[in-house]
PDB file of N, H, CA, C and O in Angstrom:
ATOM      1  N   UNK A   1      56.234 -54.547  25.952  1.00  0.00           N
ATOM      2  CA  UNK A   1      57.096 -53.401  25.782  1.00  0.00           C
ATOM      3  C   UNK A   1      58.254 -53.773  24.856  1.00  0.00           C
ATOM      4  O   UNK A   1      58.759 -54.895  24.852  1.00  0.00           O
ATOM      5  N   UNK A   2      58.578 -52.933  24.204  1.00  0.00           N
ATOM      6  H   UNK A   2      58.168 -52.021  24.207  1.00  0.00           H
ATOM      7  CA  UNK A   2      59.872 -53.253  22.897  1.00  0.00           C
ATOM      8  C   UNK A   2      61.354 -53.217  24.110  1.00  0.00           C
ATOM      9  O   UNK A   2      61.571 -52.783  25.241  1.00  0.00           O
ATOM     10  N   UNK A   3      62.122 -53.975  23.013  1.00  0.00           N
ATOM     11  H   UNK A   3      61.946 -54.328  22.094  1.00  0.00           H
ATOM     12  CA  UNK A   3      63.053 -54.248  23.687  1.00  0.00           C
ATOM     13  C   UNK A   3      63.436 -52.784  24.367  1.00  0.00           C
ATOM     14  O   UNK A   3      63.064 -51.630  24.151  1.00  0.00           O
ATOM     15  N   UNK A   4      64.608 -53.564  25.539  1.00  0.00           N
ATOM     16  H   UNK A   4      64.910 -54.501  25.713  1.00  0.00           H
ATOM     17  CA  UNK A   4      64.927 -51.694  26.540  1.00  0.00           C
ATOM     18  C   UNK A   4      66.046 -51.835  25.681  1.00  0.00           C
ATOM     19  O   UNK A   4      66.625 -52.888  25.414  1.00  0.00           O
ATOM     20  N   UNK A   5      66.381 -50.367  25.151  1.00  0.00           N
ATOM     21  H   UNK A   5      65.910 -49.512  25.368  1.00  0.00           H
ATOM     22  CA  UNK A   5      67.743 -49.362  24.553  1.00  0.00           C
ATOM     23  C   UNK A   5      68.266 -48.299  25.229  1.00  0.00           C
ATOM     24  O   UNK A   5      68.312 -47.162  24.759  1.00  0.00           O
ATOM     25  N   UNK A   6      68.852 -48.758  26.822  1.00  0.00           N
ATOM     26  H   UNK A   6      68.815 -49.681  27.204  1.00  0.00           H
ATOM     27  CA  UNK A   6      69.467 -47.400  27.513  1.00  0.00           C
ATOM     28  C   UNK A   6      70.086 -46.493  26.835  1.00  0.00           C
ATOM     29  O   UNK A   6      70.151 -45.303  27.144  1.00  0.00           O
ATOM     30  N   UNK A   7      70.597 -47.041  25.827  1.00  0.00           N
ATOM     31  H   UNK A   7      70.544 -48.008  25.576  1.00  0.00           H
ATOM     32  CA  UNK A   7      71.589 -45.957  24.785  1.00  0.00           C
ATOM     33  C   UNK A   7      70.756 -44.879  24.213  1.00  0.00           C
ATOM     34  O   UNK A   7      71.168 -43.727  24.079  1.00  0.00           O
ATOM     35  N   UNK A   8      69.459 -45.318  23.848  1.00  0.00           N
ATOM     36  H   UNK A   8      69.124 -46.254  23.957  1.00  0.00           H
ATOM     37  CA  UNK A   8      68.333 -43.874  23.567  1.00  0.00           C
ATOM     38  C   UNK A   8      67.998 -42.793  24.408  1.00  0.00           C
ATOM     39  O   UNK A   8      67.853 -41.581  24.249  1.00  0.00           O
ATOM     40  N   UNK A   9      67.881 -43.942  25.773  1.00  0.00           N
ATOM     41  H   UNK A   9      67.998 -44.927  25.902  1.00  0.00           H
ATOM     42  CA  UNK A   9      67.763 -42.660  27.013  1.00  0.00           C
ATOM     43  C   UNK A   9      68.992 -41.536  27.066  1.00  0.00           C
ATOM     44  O   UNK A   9      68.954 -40.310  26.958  1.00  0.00           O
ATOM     45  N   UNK A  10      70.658 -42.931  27.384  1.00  0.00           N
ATOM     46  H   UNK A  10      70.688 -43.926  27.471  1.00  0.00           H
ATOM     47  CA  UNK A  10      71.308 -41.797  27.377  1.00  0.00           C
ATOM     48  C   UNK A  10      71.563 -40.504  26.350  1.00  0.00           C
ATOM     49  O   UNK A  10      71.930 -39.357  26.605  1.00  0.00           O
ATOM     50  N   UNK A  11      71.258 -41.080  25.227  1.00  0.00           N
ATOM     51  H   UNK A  11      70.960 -42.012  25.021  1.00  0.00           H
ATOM     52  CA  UNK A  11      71.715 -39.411  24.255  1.00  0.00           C
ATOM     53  C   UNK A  11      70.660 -38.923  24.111  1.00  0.00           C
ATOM     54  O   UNK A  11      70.580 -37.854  23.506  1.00  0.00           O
ATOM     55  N   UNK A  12      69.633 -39.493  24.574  1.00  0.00           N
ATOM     56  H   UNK A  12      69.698 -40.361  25.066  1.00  0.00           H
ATOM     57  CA  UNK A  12      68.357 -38.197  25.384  1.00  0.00           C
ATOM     58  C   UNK A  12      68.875 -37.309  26.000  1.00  0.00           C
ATOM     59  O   UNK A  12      68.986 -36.142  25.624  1.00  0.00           O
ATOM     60  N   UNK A  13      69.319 -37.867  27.209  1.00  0.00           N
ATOM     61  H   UNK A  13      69.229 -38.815  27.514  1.00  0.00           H
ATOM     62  CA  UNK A  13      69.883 -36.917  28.138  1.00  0.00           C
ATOM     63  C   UNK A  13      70.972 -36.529  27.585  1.00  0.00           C
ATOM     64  O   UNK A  13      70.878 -35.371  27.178  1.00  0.00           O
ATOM     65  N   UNK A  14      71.977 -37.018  27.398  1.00  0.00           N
ATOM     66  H   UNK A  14      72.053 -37.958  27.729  1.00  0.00           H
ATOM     67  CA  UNK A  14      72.694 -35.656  26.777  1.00  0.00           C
ATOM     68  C   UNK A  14      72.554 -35.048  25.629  1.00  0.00           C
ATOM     69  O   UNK A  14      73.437 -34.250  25.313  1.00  0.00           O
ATOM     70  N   UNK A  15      71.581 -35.235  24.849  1.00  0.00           N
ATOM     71  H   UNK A  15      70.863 -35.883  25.105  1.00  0.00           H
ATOM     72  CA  UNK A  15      71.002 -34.026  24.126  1.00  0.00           C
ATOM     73  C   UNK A  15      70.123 -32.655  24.677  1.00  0.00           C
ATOM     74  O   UNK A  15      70.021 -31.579  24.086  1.00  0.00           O
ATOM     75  N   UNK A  16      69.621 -32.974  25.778  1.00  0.00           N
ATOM     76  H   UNK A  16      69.704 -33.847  26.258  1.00  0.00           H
ATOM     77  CA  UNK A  16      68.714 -32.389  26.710  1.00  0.00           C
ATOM     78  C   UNK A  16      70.271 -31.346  27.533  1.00  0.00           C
ATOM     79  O   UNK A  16      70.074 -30.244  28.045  1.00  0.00           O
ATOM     80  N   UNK A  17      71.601 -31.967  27.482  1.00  0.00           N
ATOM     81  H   UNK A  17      71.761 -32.862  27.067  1.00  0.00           H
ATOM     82  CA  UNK A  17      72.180 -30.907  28.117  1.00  0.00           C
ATOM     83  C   UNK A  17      72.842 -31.497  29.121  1.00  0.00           C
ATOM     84  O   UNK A  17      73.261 -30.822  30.062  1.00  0.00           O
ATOM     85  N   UNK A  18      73.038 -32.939  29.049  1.00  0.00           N
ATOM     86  H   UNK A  18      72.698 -33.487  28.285  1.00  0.00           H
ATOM     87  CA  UNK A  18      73.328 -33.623  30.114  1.00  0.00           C
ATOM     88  C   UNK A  18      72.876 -33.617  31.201  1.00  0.00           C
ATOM     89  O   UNK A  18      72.089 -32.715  31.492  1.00  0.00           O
ATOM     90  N   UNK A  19      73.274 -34.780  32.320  1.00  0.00           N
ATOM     91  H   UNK A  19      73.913 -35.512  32.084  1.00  0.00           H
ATOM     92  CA  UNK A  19      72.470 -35.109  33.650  1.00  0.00           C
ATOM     93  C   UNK A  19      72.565 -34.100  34.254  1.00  0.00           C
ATOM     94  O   UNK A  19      71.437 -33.764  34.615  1.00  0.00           O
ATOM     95  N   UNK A  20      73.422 -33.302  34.624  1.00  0.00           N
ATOM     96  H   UNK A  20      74.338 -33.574  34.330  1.00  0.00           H
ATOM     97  CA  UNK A  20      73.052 -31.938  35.505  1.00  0.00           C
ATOM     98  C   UNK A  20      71.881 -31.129  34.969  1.00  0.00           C
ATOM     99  O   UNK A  20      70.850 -30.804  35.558  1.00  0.00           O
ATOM    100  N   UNK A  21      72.290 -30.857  33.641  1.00  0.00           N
ATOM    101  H   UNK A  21      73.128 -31.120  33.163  1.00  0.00           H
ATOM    102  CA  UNK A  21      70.497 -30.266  33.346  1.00  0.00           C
ATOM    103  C   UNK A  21      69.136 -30.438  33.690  1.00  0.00           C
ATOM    104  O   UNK A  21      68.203 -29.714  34.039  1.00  0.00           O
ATOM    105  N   UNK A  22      69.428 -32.201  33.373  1.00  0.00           N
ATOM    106  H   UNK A  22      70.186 -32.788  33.089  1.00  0.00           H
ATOM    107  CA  UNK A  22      68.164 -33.255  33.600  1.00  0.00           C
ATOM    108  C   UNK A  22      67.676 -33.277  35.143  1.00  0.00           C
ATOM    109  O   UNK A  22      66.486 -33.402  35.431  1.00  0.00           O
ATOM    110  N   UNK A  23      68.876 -33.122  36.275  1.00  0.00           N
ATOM    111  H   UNK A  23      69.843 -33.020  36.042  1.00  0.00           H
ATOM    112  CA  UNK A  23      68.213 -33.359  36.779  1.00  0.00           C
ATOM    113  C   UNK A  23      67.891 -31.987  37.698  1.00  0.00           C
ATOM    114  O   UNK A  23      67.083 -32.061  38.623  1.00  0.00           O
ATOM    115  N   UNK A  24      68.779 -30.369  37.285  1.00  0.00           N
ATOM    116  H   UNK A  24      69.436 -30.308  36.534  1.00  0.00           H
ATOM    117  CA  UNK A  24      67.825 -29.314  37.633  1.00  0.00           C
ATOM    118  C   UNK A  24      66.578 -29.501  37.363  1.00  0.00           C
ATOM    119  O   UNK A  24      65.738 -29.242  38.224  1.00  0.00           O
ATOM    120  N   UNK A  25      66.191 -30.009  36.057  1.00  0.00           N
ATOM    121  H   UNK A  25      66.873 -30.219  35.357  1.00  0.00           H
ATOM    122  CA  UNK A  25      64.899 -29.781  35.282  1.00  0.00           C
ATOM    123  C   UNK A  25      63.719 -30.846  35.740  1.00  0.00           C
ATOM    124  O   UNK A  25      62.547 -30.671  35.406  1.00  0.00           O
ATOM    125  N   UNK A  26      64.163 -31.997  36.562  1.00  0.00           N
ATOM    126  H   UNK A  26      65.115 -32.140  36.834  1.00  0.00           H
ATOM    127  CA  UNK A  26      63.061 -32.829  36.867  1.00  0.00           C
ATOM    128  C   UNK A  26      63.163 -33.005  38.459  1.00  0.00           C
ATOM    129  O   UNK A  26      62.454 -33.847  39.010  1.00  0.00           O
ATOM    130  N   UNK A  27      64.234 -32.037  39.347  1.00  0.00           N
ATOM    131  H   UNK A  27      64.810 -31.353  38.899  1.00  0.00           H
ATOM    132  CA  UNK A  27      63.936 -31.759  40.726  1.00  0.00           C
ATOM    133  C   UNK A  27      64.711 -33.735  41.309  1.00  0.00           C
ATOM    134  O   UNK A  27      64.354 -34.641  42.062  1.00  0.00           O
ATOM    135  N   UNK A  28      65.586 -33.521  40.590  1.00  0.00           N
ATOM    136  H   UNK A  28      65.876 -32.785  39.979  1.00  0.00           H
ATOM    137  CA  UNK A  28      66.129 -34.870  41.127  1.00  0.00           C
ATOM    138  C   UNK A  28      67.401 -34.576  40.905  1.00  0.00           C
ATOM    139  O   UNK A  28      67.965 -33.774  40.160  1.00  0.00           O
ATOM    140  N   UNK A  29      67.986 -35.871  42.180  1.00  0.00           N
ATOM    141  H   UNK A  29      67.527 -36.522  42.785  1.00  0.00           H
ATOM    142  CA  UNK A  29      69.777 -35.231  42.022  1.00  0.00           C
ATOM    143  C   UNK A  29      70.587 -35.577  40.947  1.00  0.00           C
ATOM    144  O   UNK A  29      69.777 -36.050  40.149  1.00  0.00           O
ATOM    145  N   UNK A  30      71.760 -35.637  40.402  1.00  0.00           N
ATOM    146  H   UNK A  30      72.418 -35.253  41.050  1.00  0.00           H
ATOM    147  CA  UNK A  30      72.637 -36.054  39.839  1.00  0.00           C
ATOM    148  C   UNK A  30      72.783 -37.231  40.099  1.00  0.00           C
ATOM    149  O   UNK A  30      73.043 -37.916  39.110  1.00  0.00           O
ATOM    150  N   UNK A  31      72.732 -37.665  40.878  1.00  0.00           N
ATOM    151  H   UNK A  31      72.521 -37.109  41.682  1.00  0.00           H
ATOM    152  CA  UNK A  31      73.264 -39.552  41.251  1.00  0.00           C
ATOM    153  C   UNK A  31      71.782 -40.221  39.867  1.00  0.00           C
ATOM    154  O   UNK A  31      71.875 -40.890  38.838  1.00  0.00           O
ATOM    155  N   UNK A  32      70.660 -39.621  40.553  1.00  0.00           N
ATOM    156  H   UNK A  32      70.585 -39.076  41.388  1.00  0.00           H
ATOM    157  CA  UNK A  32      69.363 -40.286  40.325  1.00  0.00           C
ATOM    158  C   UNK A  32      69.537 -40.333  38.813  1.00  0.00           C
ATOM    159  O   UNK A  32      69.919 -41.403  38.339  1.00  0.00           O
ATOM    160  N   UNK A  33      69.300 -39.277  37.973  1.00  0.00           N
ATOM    161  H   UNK A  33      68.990 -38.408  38.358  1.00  0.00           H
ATOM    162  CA  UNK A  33      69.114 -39.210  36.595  1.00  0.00           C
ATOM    163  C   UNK A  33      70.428 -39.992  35.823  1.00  0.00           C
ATOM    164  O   UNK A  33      70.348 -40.432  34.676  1.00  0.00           O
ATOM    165  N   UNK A  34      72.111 -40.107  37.000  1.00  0.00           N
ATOM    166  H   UNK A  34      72.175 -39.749  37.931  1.00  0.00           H
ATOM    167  CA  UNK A  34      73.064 -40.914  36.370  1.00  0.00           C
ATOM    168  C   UNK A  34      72.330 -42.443  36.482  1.00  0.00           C
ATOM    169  O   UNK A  34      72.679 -43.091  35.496  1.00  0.00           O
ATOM    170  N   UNK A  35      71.705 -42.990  37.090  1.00  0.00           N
ATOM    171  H   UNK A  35      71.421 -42.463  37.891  1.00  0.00           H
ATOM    172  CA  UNK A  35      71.395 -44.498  37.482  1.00  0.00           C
ATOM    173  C   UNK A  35      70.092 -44.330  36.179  1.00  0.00           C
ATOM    174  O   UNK A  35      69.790 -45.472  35.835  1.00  0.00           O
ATOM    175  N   UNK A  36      69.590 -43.690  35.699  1.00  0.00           N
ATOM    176  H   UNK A  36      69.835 -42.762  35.979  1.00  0.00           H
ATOM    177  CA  UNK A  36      68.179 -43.257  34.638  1.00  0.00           C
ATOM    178  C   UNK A  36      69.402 -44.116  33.807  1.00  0.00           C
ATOM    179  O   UNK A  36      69.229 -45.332  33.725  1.00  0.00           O
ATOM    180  N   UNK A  37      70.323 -43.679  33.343  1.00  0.00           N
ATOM    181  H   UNK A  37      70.463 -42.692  33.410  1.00  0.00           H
ATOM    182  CA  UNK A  37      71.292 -43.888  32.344  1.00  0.00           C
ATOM    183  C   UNK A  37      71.815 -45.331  32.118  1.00  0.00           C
ATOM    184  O   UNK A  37      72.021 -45.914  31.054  1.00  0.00           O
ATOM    185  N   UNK A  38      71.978 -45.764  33.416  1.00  0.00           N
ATOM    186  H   UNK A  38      71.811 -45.290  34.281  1.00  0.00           H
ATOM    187  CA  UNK A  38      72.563 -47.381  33.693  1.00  0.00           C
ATOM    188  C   UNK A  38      71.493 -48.143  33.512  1.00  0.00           C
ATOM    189  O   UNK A  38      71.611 -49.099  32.746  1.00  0.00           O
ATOM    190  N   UNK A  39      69.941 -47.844  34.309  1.00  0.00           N
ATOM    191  H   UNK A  39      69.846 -47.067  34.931  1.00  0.00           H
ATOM    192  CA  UNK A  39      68.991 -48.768  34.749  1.00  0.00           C
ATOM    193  C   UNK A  39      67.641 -48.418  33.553  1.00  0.00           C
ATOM    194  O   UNK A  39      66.710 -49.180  33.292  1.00  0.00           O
ATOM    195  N   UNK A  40      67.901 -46.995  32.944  1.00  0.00           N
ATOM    196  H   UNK A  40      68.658 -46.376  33.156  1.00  0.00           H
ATOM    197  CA  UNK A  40      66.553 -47.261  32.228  1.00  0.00           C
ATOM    198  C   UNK A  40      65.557 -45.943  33.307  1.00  0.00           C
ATOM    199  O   UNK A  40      65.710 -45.940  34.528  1.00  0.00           O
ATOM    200  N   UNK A  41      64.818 -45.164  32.770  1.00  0.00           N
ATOM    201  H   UNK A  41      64.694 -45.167  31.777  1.00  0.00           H
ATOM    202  CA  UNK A  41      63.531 -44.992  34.213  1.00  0.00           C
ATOM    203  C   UNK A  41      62.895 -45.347  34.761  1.00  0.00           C
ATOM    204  O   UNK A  41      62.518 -46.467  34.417  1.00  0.00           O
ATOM    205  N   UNK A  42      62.290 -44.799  35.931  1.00  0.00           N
ATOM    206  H   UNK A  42      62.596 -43.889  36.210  1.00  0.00           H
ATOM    207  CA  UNK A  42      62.053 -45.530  37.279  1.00  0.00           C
ATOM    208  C   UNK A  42      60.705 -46.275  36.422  1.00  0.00           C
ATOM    209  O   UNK A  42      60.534 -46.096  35.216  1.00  0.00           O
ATOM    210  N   UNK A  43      59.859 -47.075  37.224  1.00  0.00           N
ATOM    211  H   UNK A  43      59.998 -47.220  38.204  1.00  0.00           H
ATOM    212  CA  UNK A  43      58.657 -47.994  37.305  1.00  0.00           C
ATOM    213  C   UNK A  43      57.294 -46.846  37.515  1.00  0.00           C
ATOM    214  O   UNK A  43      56.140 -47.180  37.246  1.00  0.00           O
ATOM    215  N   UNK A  44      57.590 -45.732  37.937  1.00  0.00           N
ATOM    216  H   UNK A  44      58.528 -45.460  38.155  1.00  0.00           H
ATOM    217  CA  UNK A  44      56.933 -44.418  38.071  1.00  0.00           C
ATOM    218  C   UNK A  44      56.399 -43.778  36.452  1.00  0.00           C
ATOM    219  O   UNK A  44      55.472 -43.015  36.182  1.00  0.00           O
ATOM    220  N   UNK A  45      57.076 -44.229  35.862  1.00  0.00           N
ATOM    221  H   UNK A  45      57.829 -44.849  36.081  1.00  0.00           H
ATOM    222  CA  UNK A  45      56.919 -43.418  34.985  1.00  0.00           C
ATOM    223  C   UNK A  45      56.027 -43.843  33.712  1.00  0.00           C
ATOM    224  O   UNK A  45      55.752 -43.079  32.786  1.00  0.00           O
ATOM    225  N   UNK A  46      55.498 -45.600  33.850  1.00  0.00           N
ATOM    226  H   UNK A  46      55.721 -46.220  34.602  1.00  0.00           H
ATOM    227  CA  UNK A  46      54.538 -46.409  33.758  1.00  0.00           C
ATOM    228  C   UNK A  46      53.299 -46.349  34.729  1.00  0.00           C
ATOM    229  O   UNK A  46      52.174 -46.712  34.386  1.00  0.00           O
ATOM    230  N   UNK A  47      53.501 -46.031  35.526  1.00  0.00           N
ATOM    231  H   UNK A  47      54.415 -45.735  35.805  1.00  0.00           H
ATOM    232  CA  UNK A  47      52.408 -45.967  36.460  1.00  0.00           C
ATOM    233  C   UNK A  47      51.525 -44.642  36.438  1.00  0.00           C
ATOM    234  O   UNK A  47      50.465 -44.488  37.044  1.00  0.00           O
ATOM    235  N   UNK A  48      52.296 -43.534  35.462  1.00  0.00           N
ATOM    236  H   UNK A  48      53.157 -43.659  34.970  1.00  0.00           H
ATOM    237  CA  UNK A  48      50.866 -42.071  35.980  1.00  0.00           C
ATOM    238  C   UNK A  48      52.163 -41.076  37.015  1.00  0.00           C
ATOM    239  O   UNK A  48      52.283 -39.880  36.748  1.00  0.00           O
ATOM    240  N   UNK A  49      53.158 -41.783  38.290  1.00  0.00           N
ATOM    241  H   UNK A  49      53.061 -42.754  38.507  1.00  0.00           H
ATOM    242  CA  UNK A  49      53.259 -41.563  39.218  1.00  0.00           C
ATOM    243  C   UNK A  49      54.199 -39.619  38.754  1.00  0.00           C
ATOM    244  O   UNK A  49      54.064 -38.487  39.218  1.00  0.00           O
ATOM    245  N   UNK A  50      55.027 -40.207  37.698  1.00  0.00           N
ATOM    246  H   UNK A  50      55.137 -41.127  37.321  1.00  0.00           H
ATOM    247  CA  UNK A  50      55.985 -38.838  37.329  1.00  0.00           C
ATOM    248  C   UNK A  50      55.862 -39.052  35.806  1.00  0.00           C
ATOM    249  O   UNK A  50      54.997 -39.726  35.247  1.00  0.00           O
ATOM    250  N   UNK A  51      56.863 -38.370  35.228  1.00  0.00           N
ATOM    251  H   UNK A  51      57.566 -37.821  35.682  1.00  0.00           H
ATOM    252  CA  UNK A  51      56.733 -37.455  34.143  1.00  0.00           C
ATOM    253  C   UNK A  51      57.969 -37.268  33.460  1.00  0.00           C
ATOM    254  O   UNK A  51      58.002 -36.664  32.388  1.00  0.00           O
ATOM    255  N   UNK A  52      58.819 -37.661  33.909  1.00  0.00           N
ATOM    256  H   UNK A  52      58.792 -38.152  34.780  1.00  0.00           H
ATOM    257  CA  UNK A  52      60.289 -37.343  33.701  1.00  0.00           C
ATOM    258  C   UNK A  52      60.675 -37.420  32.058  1.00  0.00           C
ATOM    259  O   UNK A  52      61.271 -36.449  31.592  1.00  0.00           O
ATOM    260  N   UNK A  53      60.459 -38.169  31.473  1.00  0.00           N
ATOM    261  H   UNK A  53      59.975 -38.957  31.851  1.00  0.00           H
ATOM    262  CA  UNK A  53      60.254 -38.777  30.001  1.00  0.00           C
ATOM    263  C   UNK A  53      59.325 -37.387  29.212  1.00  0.00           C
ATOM    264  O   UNK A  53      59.692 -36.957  28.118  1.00  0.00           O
ATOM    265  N   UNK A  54      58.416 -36.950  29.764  1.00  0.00           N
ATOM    266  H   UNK A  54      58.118 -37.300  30.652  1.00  0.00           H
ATOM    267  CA  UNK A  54      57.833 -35.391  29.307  1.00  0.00           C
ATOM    268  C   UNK A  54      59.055 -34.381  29.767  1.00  0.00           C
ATOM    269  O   UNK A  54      58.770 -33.352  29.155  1.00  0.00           O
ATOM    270  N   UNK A  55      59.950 -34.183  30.320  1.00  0.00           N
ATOM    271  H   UNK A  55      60.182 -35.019  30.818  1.00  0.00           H
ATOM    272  CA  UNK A  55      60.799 -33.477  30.882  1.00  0.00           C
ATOM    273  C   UNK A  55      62.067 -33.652  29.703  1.00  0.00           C
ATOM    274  O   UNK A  55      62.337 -32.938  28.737  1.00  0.00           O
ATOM    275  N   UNK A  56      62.527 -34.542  30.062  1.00  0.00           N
ATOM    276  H   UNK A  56      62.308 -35.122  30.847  1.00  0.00           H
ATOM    277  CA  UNK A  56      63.224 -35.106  29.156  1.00  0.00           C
ATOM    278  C   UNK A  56      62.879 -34.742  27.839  1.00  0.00           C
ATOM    279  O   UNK A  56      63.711 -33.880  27.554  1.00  0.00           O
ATOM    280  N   UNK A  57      62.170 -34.892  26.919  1.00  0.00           N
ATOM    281  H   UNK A  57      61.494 -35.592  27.151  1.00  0.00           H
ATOM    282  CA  UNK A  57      61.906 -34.861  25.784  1.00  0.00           C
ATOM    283  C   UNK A  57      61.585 -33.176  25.221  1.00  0.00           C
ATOM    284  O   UNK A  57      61.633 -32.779  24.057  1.00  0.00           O
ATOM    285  N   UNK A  58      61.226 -32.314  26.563  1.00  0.00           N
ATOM    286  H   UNK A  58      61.187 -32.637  27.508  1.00  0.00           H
ATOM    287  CA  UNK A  58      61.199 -31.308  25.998  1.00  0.00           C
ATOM    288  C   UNK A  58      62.551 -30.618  25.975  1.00  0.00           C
ATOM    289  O   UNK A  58      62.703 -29.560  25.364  1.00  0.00           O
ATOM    290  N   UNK A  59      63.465 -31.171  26.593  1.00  0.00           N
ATOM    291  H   UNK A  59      63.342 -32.031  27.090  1.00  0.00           H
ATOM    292  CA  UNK A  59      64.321 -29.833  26.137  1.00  0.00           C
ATOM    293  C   UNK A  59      65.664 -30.327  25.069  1.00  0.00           C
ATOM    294  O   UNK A  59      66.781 -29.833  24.913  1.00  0.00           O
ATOM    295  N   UNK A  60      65.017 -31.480  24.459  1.00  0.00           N
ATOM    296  H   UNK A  60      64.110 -31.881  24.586  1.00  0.00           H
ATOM    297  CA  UNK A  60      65.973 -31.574  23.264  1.00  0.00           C
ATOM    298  C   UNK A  60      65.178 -32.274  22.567  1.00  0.00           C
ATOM    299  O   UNK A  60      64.397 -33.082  23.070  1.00  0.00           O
ATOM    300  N   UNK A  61      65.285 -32.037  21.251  1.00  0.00           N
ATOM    301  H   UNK A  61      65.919 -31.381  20.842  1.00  0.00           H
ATOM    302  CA  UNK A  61      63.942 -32.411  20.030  1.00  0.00           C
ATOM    303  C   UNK A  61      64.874 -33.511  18.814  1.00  0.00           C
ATOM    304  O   UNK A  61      64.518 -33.500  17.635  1.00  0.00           O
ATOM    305  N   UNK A  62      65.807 -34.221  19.176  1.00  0.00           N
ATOM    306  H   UNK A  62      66.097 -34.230  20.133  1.00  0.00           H
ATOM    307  CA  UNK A  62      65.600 -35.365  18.859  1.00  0.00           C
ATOM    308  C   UNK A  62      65.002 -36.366  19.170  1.00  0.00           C
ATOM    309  O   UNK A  62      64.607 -37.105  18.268  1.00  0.00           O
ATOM    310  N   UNK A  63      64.779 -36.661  20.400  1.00  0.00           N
ATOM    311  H   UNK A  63      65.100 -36.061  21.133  1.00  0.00           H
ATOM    312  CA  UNK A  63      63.872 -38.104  20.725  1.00  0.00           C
ATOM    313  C   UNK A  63      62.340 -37.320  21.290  1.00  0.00           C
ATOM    314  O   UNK A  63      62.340 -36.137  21.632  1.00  0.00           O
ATOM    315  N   UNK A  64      61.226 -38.085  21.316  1.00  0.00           N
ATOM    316  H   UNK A  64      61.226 -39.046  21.038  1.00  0.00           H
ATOM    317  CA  UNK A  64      59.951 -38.062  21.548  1.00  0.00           C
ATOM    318  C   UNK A  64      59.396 -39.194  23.045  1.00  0.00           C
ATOM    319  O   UNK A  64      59.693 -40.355  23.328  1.00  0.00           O
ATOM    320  N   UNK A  65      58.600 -38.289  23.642  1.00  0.00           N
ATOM    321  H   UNK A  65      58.359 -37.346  23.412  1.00  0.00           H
ATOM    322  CA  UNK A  65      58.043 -39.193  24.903  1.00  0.00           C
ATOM    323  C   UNK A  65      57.312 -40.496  24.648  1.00  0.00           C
ATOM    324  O   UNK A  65      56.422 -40.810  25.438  1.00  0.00           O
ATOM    325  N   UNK A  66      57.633 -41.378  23.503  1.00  0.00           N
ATOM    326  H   UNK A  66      58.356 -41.123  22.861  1.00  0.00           H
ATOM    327  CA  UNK A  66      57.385 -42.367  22.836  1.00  0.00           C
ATOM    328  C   UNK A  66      58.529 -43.214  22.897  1.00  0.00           C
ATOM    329  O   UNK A  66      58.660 -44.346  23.364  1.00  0.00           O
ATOM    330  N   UNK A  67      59.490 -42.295  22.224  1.00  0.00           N
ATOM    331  H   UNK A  67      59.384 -41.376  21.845  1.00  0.00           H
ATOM    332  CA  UNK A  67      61.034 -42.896  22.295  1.00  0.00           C
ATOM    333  C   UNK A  67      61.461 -43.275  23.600  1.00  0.00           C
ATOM    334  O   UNK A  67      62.158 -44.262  23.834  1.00  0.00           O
ATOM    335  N   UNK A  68      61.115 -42.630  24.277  1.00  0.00           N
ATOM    336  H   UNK A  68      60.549 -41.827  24.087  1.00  0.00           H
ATOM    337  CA  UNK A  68      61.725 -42.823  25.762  1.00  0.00           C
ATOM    338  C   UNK A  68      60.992 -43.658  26.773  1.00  0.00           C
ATOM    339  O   UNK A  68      61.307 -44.069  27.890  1.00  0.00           O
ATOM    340  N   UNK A  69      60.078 -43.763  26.142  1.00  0.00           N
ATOM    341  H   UNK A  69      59.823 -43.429  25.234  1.00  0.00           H
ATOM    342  CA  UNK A  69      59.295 -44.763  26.855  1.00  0.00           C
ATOM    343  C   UNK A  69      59.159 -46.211  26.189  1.00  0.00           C
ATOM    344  O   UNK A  69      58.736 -47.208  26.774  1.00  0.00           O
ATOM    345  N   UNK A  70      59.603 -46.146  24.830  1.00  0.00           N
ATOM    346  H   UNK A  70      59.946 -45.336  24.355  1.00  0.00           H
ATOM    347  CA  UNK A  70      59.544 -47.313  24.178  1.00  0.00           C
ATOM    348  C   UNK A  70      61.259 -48.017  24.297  1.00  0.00           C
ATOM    349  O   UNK A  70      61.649 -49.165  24.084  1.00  0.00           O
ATOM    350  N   UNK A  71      61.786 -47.145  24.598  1.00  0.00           N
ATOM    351  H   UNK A  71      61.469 -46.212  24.771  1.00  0.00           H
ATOM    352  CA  UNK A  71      63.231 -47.606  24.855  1.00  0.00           C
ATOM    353  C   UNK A  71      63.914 -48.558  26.170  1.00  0.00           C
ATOM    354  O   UNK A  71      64.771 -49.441  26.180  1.00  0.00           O
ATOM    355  N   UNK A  72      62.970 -47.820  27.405  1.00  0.00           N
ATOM    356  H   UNK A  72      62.274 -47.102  27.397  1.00  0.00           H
ATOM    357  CA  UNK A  72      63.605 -48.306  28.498  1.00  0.00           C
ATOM    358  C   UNK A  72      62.811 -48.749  29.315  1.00  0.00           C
ATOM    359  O   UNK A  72      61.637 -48.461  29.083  1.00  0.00           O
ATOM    360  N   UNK A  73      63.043 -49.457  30.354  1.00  0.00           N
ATOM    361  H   UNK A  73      63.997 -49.691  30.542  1.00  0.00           H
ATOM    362  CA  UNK A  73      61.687 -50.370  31.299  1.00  0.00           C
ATOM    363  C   UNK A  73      62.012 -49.781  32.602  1.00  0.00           C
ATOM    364  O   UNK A  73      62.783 -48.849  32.827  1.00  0.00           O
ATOM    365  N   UNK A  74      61.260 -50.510  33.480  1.00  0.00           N
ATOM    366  H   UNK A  74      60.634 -51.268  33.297  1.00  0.00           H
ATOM    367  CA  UNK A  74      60.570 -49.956  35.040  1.00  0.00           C
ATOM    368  C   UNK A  74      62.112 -51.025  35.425  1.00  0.00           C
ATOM    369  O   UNK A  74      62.310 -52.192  35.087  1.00  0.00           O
ATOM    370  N   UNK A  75      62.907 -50.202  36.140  1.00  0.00           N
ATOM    371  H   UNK A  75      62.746 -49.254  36.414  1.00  0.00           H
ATOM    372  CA  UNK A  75      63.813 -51.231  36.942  1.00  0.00           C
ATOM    373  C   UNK A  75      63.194 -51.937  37.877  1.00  0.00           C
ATOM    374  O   UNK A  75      63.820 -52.759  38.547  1.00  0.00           O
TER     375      UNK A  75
END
């Protein structure tokens, strides 16, 4: 996996509208999608298990579910 760049995730998310958006939009709280920001996304999201990174990516069209997955690792 390429090096992790939390900094891609975060202006993911706040291009997407920030973490309150993010996390109406992926059914997770505010704490959760703030720790996305610190730690990178979950280990789920390598595994099949969620999707969040497809969530993410659709509602702001600078970064791609490539970007976001090539950016950050499984805490």
């Amino acid at each position: 996996m390429p090096p992790m760049s939390k900094s891609t995730l975060k202006q993911a998310i706040s291009e997407a509208g920030g973490i309150k958006a993010v996390s109406l939009a992926t059914g997770k709280s505010y704490e959760a999608v703030r720790k996305w920001t610190k730690n990178g996304l979950p280990r789920t999201e390598w595994t099949g298990e969620t999707q969040y990174s497809v969530v993410i990516a659709s509602l702001q069209n600078q970064y791609t579910v490539d970007d976001l997955l090539g950016s950050t690792r499984a805490a």
